[in-house]
mmCIF entry with sequence, helices, sheets and N, C-alpha, C, O atoms, coordinates in Angstrom:
data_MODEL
# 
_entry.id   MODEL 
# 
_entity.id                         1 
_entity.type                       polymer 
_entity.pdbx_number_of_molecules   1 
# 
_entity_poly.entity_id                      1 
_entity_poly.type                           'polypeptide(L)' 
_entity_poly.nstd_linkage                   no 
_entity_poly.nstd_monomer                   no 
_entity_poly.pdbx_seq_one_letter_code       
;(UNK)(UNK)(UNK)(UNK)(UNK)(UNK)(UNK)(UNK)(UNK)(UNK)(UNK)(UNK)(UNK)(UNK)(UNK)(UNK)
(UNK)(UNK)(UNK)(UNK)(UNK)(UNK)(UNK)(UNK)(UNK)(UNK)(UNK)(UNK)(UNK)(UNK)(UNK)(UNK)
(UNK)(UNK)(UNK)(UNK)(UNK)(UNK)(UNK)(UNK)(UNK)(UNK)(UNK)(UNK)(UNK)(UNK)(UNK)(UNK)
(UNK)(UNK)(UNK)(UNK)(UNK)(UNK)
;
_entity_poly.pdbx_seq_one_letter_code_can   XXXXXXXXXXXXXXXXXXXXXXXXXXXXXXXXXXXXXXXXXXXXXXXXXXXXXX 
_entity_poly.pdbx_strand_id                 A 
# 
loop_
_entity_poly_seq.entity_id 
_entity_poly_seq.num 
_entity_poly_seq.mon_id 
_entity_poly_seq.hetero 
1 1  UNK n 
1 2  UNK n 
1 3  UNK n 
1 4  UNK n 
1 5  UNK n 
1 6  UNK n 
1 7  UNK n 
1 8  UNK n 
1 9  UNK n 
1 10 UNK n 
1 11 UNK n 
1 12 UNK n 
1 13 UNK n 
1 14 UNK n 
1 15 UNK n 
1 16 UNK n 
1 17 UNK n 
1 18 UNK n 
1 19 UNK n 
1 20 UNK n 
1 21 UNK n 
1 22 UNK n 
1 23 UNK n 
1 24 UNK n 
1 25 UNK n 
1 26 UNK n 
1 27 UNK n 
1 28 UNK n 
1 29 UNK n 
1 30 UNK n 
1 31 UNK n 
1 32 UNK n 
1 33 UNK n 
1 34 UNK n 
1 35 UNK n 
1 36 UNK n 
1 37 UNK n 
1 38 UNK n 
1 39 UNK n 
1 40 UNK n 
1 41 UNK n 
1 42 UNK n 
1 43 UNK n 
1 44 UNK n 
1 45 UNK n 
1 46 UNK n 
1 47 UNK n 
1 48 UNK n 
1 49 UNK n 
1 50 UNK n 
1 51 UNK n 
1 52 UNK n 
1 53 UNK n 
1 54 UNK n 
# 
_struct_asym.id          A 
_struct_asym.entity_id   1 
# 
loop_
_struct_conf.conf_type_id 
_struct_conf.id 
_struct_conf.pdbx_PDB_helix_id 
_struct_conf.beg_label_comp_id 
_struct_conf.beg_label_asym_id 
_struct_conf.beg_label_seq_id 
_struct_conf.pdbx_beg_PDB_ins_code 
_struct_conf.end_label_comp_id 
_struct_conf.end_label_asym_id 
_struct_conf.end_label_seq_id 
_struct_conf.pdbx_end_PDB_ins_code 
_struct_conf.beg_auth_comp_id 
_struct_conf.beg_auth_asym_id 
_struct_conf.beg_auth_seq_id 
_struct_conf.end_auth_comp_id 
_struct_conf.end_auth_asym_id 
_struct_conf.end_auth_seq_id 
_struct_conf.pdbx_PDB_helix_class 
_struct_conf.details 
_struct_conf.pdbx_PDB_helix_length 
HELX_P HELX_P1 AA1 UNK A 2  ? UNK A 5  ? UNK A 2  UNK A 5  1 ? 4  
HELX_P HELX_P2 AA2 UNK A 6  ? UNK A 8  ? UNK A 6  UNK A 8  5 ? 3  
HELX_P HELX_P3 AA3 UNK A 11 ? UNK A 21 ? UNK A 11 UNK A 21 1 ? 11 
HELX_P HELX_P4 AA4 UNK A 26 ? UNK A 37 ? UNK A 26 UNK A 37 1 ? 12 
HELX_P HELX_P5 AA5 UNK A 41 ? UNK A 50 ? UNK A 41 UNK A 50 1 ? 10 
# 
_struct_conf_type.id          HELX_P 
_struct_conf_type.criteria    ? 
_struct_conf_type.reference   ? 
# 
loop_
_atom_site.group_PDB 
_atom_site.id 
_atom_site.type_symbol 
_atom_site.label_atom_id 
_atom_site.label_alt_id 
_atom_site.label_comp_id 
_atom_site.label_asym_id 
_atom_site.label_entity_id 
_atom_site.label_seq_id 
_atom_site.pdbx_PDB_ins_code 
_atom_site.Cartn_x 
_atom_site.Cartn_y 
_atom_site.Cartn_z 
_atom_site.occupancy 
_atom_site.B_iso_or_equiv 
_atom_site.pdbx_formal_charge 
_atom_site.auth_seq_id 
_atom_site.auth_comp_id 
_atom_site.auth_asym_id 
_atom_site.auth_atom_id 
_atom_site.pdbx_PDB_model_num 
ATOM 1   N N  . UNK A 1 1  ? 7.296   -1.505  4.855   1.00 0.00 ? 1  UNK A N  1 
ATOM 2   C CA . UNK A 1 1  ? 6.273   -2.348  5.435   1.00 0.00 ? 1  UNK A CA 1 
ATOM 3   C C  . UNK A 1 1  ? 5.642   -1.695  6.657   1.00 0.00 ? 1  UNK A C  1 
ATOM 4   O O  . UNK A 1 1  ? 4.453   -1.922  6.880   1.00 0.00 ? 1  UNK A O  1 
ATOM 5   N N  . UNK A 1 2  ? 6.373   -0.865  7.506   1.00 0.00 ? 2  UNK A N  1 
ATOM 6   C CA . UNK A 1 2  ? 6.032   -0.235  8.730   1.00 0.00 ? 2  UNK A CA 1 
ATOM 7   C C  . UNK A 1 2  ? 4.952   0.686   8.145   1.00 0.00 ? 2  UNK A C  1 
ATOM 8   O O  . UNK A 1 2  ? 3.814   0.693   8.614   1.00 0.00 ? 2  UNK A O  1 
ATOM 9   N N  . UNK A 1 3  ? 5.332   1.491   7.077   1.00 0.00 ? 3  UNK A N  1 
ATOM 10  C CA . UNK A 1 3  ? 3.808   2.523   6.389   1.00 0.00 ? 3  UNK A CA 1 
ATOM 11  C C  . UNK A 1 3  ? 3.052   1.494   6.247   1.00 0.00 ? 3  UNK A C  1 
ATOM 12  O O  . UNK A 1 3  ? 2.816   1.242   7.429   1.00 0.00 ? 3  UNK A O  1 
ATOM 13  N N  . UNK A 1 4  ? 2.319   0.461   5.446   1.00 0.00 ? 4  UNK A N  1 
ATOM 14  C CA . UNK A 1 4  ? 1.618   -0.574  5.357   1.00 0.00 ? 4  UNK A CA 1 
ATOM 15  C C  . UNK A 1 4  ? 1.146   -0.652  6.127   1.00 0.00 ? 4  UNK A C  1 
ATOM 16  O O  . UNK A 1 4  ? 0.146   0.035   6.334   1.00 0.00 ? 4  UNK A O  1 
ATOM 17  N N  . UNK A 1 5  ? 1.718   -1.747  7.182   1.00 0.00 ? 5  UNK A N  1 
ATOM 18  C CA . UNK A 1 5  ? 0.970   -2.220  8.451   1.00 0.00 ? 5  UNK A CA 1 
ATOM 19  C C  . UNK A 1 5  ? 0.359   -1.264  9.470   1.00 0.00 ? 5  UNK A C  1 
ATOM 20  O O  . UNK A 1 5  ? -0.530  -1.651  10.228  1.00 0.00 ? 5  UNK A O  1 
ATOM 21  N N  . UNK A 1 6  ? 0.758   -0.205  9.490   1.00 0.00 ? 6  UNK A N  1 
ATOM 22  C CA . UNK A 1 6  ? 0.380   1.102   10.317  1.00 0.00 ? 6  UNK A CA 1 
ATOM 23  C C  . UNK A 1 6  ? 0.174   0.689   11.708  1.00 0.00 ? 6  UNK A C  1 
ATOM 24  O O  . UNK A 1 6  ? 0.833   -0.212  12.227  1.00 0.00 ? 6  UNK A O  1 
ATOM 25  N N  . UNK A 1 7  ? -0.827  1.411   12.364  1.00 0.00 ? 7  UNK A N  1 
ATOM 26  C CA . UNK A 1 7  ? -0.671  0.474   14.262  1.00 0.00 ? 7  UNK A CA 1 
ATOM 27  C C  . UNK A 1 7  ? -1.467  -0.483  14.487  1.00 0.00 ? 7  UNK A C  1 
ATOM 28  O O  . UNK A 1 7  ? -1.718  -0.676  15.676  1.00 0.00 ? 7  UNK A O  1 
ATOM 29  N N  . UNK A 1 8  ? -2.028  -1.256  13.623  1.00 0.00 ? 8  UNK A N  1 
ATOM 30  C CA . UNK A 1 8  ? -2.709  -2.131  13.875  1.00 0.00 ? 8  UNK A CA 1 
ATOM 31  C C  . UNK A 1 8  ? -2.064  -3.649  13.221  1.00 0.00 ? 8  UNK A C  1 
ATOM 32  O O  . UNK A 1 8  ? -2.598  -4.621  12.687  1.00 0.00 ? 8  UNK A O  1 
ATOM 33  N N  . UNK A 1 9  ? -0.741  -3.314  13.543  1.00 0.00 ? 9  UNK A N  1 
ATOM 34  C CA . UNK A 1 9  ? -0.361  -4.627  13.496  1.00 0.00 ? 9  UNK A CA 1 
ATOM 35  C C  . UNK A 1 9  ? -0.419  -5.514  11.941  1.00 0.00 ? 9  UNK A C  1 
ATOM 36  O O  . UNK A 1 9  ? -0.084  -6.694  11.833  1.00 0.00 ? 9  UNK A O  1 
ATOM 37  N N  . UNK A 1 10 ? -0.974  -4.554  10.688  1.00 0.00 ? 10 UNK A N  1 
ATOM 38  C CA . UNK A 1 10 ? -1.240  -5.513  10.040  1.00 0.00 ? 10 UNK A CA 1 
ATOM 39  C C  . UNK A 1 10 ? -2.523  -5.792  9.185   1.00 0.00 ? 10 UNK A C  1 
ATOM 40  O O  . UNK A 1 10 ? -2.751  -6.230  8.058   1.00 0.00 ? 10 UNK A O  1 
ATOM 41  N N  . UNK A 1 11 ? -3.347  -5.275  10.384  1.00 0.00 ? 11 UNK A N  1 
ATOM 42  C CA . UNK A 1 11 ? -4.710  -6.166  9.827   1.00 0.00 ? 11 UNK A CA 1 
ATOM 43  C C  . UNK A 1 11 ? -5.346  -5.145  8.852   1.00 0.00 ? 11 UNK A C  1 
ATOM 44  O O  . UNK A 1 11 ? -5.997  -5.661  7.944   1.00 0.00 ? 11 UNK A O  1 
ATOM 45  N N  . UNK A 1 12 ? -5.306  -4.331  8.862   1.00 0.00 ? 12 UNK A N  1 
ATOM 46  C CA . UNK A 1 12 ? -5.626  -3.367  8.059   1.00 0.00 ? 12 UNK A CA 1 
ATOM 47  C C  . UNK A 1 12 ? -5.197  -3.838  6.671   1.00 0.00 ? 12 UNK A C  1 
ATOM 48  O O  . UNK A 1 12 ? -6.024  -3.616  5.787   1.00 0.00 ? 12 UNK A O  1 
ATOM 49  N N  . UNK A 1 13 ? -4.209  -4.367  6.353   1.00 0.00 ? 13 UNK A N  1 
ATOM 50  C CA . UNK A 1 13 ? -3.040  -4.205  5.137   1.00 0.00 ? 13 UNK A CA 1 
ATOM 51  C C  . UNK A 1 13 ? -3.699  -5.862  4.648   1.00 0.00 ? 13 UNK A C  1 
ATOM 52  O O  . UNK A 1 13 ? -4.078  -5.975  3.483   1.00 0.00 ? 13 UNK A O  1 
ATOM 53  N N  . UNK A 1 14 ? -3.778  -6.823  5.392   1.00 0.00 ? 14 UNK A N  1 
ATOM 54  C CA . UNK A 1 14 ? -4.340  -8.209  5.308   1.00 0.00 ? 14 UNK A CA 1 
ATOM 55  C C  . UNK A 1 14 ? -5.523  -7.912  4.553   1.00 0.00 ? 14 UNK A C  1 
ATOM 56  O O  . UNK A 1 14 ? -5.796  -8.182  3.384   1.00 0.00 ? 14 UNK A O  1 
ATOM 57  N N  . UNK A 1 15 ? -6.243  -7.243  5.529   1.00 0.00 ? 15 UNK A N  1 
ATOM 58  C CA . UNK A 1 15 ? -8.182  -7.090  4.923   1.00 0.00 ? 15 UNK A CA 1 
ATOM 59  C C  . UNK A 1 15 ? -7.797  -6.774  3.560   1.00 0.00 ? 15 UNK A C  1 
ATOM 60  O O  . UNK A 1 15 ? -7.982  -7.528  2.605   1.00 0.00 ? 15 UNK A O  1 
ATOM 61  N N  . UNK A 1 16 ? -6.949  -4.981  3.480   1.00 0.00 ? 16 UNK A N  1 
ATOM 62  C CA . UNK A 1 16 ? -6.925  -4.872  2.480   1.00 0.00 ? 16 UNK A CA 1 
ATOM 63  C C  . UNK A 1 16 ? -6.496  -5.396  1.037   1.00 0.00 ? 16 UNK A C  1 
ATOM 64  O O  . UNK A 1 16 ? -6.759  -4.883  -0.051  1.00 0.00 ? 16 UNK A O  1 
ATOM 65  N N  . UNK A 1 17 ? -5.908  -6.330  1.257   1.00 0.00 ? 17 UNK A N  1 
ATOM 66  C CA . UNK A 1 17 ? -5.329  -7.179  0.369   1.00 0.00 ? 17 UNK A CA 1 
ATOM 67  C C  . UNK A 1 17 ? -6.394  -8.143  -0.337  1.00 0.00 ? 17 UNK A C  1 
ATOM 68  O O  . UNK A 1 17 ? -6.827  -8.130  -1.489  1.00 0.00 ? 17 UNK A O  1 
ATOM 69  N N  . UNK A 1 18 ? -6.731  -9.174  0.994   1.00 0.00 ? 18 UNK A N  1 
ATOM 70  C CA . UNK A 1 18 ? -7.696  -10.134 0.896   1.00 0.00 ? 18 UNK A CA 1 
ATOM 71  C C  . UNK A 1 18 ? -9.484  -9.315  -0.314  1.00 0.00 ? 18 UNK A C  1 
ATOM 72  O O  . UNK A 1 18 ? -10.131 -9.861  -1.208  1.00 0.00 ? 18 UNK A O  1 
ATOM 73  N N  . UNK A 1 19 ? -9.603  -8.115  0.227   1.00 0.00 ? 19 UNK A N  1 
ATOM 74  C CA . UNK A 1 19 ? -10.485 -7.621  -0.614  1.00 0.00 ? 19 UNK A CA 1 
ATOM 75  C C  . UNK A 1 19 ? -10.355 -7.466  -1.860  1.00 0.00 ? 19 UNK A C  1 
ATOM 76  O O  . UNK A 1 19 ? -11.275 -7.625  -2.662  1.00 0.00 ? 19 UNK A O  1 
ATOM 77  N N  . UNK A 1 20 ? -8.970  -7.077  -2.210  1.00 0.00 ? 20 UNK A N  1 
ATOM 78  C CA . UNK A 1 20 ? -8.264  -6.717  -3.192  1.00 0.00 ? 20 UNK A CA 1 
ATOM 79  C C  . UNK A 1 20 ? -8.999  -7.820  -4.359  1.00 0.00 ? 20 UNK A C  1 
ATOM 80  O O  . UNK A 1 20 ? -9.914  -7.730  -5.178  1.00 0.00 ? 20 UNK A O  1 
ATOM 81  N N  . UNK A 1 21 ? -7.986  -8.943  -3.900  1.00 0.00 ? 21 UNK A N  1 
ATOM 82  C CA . UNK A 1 21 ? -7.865  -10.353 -4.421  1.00 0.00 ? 21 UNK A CA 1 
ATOM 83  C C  . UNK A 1 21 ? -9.329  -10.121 -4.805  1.00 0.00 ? 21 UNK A C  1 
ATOM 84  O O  . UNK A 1 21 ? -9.544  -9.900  -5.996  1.00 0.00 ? 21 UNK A O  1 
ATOM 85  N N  . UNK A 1 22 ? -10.378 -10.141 -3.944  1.00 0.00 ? 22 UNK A N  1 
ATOM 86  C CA . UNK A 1 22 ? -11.670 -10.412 -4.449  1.00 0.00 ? 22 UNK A CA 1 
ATOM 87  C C  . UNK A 1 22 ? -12.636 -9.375  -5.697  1.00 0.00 ? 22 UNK A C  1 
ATOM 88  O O  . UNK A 1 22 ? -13.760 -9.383  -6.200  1.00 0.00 ? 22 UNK A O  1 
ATOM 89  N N  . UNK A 1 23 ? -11.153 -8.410  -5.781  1.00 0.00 ? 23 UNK A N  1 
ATOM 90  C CA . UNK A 1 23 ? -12.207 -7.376  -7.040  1.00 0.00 ? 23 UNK A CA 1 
ATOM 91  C C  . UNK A 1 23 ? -12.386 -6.219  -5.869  1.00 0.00 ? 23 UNK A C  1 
ATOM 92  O O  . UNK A 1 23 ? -12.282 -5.164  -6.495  1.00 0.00 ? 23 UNK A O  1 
ATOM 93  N N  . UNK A 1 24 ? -12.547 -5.984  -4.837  1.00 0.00 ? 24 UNK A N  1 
ATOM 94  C CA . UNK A 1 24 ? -12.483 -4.405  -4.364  1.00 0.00 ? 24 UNK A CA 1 
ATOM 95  C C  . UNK A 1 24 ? -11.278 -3.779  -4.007  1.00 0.00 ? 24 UNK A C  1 
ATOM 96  O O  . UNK A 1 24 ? -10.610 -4.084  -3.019  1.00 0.00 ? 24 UNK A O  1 
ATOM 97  N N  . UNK A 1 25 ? -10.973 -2.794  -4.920  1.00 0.00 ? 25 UNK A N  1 
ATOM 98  C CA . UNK A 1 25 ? -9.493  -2.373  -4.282  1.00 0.00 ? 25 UNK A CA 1 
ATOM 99  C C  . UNK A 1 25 ? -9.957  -1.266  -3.879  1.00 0.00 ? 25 UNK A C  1 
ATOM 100 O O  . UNK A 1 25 ? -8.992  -0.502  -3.907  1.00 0.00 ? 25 UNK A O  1 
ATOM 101 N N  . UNK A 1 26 ? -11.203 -0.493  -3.378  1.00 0.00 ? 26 UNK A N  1 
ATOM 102 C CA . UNK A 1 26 ? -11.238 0.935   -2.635  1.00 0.00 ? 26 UNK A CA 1 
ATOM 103 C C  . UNK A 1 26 ? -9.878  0.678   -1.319  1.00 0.00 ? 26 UNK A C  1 
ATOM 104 O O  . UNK A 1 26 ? -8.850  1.353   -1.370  1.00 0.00 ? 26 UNK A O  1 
ATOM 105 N N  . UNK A 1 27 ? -10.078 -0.243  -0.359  1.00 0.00 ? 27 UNK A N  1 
ATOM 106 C CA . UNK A 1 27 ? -9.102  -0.031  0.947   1.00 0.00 ? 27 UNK A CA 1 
ATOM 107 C C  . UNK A 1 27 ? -7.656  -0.030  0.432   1.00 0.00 ? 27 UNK A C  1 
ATOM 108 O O  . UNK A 1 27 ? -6.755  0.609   0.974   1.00 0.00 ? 27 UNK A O  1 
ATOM 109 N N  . UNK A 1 28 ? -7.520  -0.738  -0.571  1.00 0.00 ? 28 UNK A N  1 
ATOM 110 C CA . UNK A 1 28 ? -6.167  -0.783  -1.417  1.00 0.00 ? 28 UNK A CA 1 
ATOM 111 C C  . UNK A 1 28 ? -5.771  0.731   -1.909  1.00 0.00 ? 28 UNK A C  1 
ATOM 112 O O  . UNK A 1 28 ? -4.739  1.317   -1.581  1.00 0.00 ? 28 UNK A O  1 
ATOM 113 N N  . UNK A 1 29 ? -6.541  1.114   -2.544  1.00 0.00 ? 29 UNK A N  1 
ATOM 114 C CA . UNK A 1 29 ? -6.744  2.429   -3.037  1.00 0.00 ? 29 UNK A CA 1 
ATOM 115 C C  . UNK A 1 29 ? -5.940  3.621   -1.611  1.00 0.00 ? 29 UNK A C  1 
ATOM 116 O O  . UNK A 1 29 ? -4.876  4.229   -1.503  1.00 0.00 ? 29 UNK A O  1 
ATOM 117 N N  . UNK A 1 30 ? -7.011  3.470   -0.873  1.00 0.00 ? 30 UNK A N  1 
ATOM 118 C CA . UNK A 1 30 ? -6.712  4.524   0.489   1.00 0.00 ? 30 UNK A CA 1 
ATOM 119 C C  . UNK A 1 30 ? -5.581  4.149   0.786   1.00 0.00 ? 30 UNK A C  1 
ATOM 120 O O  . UNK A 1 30 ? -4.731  5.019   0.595   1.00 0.00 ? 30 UNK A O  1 
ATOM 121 N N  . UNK A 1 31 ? -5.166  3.092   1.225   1.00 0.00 ? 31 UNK A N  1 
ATOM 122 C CA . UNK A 1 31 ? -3.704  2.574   2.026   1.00 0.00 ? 31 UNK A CA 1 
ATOM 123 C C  . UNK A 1 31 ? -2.747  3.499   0.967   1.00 0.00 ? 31 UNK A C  1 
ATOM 124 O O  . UNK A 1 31 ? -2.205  4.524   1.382   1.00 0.00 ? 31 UNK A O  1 
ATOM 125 N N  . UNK A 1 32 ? -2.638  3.188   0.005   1.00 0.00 ? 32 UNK A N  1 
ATOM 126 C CA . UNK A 1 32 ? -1.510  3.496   -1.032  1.00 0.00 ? 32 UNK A CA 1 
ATOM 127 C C  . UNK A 1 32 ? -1.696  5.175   -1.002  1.00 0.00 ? 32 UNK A C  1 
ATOM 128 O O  . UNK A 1 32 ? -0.775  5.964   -0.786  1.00 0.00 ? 32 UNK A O  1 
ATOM 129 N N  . UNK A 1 33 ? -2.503  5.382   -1.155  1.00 0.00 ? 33 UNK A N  1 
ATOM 130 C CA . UNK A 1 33 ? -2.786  7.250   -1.062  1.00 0.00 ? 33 UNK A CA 1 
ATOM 131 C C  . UNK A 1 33 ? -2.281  7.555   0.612   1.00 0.00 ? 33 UNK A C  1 
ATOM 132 O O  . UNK A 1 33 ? -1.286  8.197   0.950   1.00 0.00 ? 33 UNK A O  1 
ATOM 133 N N  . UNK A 1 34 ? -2.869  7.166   1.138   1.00 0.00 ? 34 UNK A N  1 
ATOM 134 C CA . UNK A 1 34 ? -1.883  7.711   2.874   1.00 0.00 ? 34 UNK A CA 1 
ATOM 135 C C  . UNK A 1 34 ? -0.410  7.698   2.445   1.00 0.00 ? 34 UNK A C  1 
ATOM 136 O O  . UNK A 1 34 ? 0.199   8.732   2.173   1.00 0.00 ? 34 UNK A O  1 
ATOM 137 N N  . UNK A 1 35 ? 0.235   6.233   2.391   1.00 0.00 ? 35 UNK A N  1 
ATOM 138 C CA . UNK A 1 35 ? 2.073   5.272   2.299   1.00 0.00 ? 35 UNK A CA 1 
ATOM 139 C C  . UNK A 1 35 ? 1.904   6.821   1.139   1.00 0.00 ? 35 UNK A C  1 
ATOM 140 O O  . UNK A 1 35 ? 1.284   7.500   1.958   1.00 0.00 ? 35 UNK A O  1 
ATOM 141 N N  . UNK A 1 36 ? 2.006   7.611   0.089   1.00 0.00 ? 36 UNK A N  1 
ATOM 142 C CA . UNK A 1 36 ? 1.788   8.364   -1.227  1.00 0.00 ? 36 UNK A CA 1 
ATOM 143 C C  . UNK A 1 36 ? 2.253   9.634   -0.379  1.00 0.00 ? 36 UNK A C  1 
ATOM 144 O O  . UNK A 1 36 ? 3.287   10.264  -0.602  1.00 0.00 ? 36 UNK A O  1 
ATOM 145 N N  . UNK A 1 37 ? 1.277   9.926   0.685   1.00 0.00 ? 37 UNK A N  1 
ATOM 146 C CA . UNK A 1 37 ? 1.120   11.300  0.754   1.00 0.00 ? 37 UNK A CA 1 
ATOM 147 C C  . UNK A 1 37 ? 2.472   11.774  1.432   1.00 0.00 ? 37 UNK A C  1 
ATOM 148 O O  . UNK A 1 37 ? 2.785   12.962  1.354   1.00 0.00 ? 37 UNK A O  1 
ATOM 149 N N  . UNK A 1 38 ? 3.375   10.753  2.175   1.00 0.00 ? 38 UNK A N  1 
ATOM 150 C CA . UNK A 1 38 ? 4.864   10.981  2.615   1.00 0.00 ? 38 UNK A CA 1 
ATOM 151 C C  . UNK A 1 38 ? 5.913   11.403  1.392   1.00 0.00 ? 38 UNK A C  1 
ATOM 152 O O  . UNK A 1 38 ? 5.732   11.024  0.235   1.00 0.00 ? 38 UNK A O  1 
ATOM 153 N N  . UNK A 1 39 ? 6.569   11.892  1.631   1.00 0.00 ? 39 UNK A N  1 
ATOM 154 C CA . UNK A 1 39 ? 7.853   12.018  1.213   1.00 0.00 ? 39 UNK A CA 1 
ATOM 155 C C  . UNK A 1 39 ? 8.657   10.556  0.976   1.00 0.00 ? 39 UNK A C  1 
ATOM 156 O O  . UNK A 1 39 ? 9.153   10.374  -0.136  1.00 0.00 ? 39 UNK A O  1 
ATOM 157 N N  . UNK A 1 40 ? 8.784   9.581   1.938   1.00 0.00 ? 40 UNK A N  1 
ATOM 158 C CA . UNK A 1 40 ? 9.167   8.614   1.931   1.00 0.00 ? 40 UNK A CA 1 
ATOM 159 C C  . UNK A 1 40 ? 8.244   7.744   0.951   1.00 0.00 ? 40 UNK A C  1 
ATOM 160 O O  . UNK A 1 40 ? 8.660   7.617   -0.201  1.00 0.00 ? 40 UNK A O  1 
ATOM 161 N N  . UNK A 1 41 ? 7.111   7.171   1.272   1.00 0.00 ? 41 UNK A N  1 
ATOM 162 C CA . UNK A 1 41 ? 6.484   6.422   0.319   1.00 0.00 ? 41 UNK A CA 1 
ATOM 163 C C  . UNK A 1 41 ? 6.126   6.863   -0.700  1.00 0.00 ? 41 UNK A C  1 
ATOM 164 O O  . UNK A 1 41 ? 5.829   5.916   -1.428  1.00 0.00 ? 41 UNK A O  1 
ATOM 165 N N  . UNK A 1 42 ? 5.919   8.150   -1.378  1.00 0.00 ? 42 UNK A N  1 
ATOM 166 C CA . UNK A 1 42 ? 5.832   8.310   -2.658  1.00 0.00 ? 42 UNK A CA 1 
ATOM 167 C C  . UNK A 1 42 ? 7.214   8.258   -3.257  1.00 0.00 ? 42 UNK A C  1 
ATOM 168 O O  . UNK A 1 42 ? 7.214   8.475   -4.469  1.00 0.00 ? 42 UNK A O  1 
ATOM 169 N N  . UNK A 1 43 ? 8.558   7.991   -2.637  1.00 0.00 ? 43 UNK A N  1 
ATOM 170 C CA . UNK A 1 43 ? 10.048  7.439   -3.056  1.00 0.00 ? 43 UNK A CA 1 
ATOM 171 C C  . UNK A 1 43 ? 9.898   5.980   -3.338  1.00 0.00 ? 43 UNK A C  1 
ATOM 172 O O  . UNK A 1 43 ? 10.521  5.468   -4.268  1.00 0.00 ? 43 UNK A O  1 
ATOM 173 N N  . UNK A 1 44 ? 8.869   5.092   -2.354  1.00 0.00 ? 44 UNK A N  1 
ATOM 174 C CA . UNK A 1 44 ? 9.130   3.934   -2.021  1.00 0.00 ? 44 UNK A CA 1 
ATOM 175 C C  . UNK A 1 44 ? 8.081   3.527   -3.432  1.00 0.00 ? 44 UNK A C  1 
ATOM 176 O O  . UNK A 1 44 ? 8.540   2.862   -4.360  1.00 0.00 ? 44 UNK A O  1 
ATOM 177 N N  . UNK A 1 45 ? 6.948   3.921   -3.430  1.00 0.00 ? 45 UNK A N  1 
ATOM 178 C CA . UNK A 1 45 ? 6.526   3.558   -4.720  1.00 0.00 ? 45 UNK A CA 1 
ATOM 179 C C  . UNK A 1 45 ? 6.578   3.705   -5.877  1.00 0.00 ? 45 UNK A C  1 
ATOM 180 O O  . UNK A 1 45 ? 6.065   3.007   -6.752  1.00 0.00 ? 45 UNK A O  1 
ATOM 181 N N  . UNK A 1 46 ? 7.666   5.309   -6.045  1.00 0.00 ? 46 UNK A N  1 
ATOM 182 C CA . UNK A 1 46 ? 8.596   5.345   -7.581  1.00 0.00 ? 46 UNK A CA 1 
ATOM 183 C C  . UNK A 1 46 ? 9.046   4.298   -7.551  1.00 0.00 ? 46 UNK A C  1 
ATOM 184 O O  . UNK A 1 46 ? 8.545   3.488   -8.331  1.00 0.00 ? 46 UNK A O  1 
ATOM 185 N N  . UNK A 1 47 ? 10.203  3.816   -6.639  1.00 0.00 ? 47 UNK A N  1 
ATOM 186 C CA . UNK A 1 47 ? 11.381  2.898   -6.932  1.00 0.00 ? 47 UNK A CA 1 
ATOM 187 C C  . UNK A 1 47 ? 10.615  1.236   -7.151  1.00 0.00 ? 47 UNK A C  1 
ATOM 188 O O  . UNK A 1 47 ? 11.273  0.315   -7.633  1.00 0.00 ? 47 UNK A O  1 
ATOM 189 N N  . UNK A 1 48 ? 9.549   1.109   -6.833  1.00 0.00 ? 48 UNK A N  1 
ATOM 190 C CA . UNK A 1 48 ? 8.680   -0.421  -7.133  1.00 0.00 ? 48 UNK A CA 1 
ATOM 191 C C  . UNK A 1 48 ? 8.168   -0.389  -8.173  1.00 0.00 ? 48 UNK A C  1 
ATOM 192 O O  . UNK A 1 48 ? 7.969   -1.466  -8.735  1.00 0.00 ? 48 UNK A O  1 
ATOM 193 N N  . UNK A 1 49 ? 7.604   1.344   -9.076  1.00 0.00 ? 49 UNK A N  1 
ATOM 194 C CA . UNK A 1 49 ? 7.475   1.633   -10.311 1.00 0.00 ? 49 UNK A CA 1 
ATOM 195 C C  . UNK A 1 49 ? 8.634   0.893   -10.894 1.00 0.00 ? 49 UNK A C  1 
ATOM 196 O O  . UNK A 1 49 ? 8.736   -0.196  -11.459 1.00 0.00 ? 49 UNK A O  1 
ATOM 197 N N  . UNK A 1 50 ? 9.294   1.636   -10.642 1.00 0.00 ? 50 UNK A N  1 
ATOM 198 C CA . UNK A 1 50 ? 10.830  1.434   -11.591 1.00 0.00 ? 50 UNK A CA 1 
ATOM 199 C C  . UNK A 1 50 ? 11.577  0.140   -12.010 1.00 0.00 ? 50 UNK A C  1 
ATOM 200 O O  . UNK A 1 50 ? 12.301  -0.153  -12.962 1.00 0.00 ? 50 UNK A O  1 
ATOM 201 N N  . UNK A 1 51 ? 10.886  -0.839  -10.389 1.00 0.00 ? 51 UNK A N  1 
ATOM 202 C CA . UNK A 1 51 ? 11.697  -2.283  -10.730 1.00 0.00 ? 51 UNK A CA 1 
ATOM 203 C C  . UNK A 1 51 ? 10.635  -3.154  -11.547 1.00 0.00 ? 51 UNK A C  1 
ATOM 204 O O  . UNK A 1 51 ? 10.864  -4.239  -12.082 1.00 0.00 ? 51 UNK A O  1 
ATOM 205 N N  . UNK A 1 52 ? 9.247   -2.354  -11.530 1.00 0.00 ? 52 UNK A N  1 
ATOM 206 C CA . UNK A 1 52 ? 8.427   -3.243  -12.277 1.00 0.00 ? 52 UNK A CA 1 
ATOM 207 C C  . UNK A 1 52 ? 9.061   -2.850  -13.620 1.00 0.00 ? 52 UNK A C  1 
ATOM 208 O O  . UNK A 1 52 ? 9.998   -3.649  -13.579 1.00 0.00 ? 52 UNK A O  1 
ATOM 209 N N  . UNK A 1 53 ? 9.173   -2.409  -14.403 1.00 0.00 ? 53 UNK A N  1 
ATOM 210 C CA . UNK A 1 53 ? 9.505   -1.633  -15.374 1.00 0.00 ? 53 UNK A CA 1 
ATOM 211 C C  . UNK A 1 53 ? 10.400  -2.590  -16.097 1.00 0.00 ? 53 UNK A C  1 
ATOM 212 O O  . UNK A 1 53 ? 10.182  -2.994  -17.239 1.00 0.00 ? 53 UNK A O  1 
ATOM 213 N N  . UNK A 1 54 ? 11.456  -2.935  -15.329 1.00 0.00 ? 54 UNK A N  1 
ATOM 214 C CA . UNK A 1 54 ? 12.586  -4.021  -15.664 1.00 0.00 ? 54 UNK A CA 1 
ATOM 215 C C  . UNK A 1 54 ? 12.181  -5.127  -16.163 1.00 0.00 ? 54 UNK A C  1 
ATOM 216 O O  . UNK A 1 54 ? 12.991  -6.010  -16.447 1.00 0.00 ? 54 UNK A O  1 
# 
C-alpha cells in the first residue's frame, strides 16, 4: 500500500481509482507501471496474479 499511496498521502491512488471506475484507466495504468518497475512490486503483483488465479 506504501508503493500505491506514494507521498501524497493517497490522493493520487483515490483519483486514480475513482477514474478507473469511470472507464479511464491511463492513471491506473502509470501507478501500476511505477509499483512494476521495483523489484518488490513486480513480486507484489505476481503474488495478486497468483491469488486471483485461485
Amino acid at each position: 500500500m506504501q508503493m500505491l499511496s506514494g507521498t501524497d498521502g493517497g490522493t493520487g491512488l483515490n483519483r486514480a481509482a475513482a477514474q478507473a471506475a469511470g472507464g479511464n484507466t491511463a492513471d491506473m495504468v502509470k501507478m501500476l507501471k511505477q509499483v512494476m518497475s521495483s523489484p518488490e512490486g513486480a513480486a507484489l503483483v505476481q503474488r495478486i496474479g497468483q491469488s486471483l488465479q485461485k
